[in-house]
N, C-alpha and C positions, 0 to 999 in steps of 0.2 A: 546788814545784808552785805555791805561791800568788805565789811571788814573782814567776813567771814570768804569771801571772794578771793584774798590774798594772804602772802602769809611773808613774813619776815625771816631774811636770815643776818645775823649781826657778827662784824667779824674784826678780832680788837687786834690790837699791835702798839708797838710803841709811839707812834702817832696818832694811837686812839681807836674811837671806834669809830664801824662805818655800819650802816643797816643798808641791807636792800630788801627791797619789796619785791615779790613776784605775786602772780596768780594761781590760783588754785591747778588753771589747767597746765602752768606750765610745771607745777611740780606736779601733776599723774602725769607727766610726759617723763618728766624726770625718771618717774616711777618708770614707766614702763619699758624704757630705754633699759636704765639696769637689768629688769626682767627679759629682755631681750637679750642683753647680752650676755647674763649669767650664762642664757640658754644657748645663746650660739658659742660662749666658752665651754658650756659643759656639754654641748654637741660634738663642736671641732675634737675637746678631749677624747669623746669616747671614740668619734669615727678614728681618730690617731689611734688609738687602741685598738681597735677592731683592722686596721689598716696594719698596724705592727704584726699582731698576730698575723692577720693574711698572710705578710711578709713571711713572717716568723713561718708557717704551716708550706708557703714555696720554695722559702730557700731550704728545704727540709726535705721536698719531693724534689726539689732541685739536685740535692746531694744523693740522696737514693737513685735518682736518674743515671747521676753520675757515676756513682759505685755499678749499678746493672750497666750500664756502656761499657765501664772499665773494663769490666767481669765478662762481659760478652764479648768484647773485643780482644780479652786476654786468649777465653775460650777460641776464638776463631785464630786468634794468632797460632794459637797450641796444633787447633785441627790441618791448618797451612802448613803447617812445619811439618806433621804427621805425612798430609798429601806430598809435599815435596820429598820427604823420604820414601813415601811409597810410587811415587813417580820413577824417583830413581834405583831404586829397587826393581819397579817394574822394566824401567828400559834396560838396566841389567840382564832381568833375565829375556825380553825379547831381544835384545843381539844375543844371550848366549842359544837361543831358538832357534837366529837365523841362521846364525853359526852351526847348529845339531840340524836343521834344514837341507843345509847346503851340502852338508856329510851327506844326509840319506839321500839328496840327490846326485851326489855324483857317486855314491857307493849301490845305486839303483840303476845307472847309468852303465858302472860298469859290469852288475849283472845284466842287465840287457843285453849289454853286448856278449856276453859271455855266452849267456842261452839262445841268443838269437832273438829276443824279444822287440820289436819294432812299435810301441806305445804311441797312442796319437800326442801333439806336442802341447796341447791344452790338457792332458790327460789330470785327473788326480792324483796327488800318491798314492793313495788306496788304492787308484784302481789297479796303479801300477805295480804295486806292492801284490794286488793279488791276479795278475795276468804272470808274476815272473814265478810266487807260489805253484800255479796250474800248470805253470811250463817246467818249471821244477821239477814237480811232482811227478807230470806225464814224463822228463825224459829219466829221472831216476829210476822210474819202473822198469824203462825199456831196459835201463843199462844194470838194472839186478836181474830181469827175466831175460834177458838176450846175453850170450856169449861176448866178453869187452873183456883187455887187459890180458899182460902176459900170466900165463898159466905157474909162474916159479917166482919162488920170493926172490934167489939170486940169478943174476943174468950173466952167463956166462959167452954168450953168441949164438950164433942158429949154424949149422954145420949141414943144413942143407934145406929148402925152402919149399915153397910149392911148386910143381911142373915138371917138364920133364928131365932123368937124371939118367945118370949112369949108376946100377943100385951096386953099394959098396962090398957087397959080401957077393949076390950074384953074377955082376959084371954084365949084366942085361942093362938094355935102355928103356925106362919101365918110368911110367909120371907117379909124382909123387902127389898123393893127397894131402899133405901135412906142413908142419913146418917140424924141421929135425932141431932141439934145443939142447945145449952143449950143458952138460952137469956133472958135477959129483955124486958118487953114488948118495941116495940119501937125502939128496936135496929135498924141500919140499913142495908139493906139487899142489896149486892151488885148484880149486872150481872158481870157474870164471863167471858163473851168474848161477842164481837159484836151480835149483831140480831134484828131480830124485834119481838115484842111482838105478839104470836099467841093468847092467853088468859089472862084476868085481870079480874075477880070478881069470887064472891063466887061459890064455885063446889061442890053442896050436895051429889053429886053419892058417889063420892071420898073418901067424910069425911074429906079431907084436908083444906074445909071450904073457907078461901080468899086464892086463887089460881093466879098465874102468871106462863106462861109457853112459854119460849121463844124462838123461834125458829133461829137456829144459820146457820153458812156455811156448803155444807156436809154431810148433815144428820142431824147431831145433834140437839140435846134440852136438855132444863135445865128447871128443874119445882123446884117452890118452895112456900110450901103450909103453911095453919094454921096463915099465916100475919094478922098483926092486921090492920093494913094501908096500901092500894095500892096506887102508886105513880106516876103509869102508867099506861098509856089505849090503850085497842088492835088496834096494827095497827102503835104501836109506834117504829119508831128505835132505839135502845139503844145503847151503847158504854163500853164495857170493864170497872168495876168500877165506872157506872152511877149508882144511889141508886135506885129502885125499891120500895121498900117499907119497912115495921117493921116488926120486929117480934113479933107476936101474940099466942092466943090459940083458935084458930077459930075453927070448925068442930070438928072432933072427937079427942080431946086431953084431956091430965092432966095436962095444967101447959102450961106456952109461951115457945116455942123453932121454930125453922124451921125445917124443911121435904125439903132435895135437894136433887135431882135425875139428872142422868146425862142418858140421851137417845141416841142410832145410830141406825137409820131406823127404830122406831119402836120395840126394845130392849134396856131393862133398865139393864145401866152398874153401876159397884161396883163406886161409887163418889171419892173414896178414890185415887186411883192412880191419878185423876184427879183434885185432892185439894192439893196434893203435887206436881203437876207437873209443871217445872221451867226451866226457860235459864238454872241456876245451875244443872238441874238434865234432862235436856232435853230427853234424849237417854231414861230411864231409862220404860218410858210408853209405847214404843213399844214392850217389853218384859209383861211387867204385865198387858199389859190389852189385851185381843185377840179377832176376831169374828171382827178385823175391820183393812181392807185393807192399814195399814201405806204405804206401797211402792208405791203403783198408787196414795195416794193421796199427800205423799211427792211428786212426779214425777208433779203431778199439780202444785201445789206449787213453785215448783222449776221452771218450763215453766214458769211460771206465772212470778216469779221474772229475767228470761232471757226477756222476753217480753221488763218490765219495763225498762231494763238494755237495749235494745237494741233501743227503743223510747227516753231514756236520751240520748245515744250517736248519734241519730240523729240530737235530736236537739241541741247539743254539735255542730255539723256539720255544720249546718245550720245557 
């Protein structure tokens, strides 16, 4: 029983042998020691392994990581450089805006002044843009339907004016309705605003000889006598600077000139205000010429041109 209790291990050398004894239980110690550590060798091994891999499977999403930041960051560098071009692309073109701004404001500025247009100073351009259209509009009408501008393409002088004269062929002191304009036979003789022709041929009453008298918007008429050539016949519509006819010395004269008269309702007005009168000088004819209603017939004028503004925005609409 003891023997079986212990166990011998013998261990020889050149000095021989030596025996030890142990016991049973210290060799299943022995045992199990080994069995222990097989297992925490071939644990440590595997978790080393399983630990590598890990490794191995991070530094792998580690580099994927790193390629997508590259990638991402290359992308964003790309889209930078895109904004910074279009940055300065954009501020390009807003100075050359403020630049095209500053034109339409001082080139709206000097229409203003031109038509008389007084805009409030917070105004829009639009709005401005369409208060100097309306004023446009309204005074280009007056100055195609109302009598404006000399009556002859060449200006040779006036040889005798409106008021009273001493008449050169009777030698009476006799007022003259007209302005007397110094020509060559021939010249040509404009219409000085829209109308239709009331009269084209010779007027013995007169003495004004080849007569054309034409009847405008409003009242108004425009005669002009002594032509040597008429160019038009009664009944004819005419146009703002359509020719009419020449200048002549027809009926009672001394020499070729024209006879222009400027008529409202049947009262002959001085020509003179109305041979200078202009976009540039617009204002200036409701002061100098009087005995004719500018307010009610600007106020037409101006409905007139609301009309037209509110039938365009219709059909804008539509």
């Amino acid at each position: 029983m003891i023997a079986k209790q212990h166990f011998t291990i013998t261990i020889t050398d050149v000095r021989g042998a030596r025996h030890y004894s142990f016991s049973q239980f210290v060799k299943k110690f022995v045992w199990v020691l080994l069995v222990v550590f097989f297992l925490v060798v071939t644990g440590g091994a595997g978790t080393i392994w399983w630990l590598n891999k890990e490794v191995d499977e991070i530094q792998t999403l580690k580099r994927q990581a790193e390629m997508s930041f590259l990638k991402a960051l290359d992308e964003r560098q790309n889209e930078y450089s895109n904004l910074v071009e279009e940055k300065a692309q954009l501020i390009l073109e807003l100075e050359e805006k403020i630049k095209q701004v500053g034109f339409l404001d001082q080139t709206l500025q000097g229409l203003e002044e031109l038509i008389g247009v007084q805009p409030e100073s917070d105004a829009p351009i639009f709005e401005r843009v369409k208060m100097i259209q309306l004023s446009t509009l309204e005074k280009q009408i007056m100055l195609e339907r109302l009598p404006n501008g000399r009556p002859l393409t060449v200006f040779r002088g006036v040889t005798s004016g409106y008021g009273w004269r001493t008449h050169p062929v009777r030698g009476t002191r006799e007022f003259h309705y007209g302005i007397d304009y110094r020509g060559d036979t021939g010249t040509p003789i404009l219409a000085t605003a829209d109308g239709v022709v009331e009269y084209a041929g010779y007027h013995r009453s007169s003495g004004y000889g080849n007569l054309i008298i034409i009847s405008h918007a409003y009242g108004f008429k425009t005669f002009y006598g002594h032509l040597h050539n008429l160019d038009v016949k009664t009944g004819q519509f005419v146009s703002k600077g359509d020719v009419i006819g020449g200048v002549g010395s027809t009926g009672v004269s001394t020499g070729p000139h024209l006879h222009y008269e400027v008529n409202f309702v049947q009262r002959k007005l001085n020509p003179a205000p109305f041979v200078q009168w202009s976009l540039e000088d617009y204002d200036s004819i409701f002061d100098k010429v009087e005995g004719i209603p500018w307010g009610s017939l600007s106020q037409t004028i101006r409905n007139h041109v609301e009309r037209v503004e509110k039938q365009l925005l219709l059909r804008d609409v539509q």
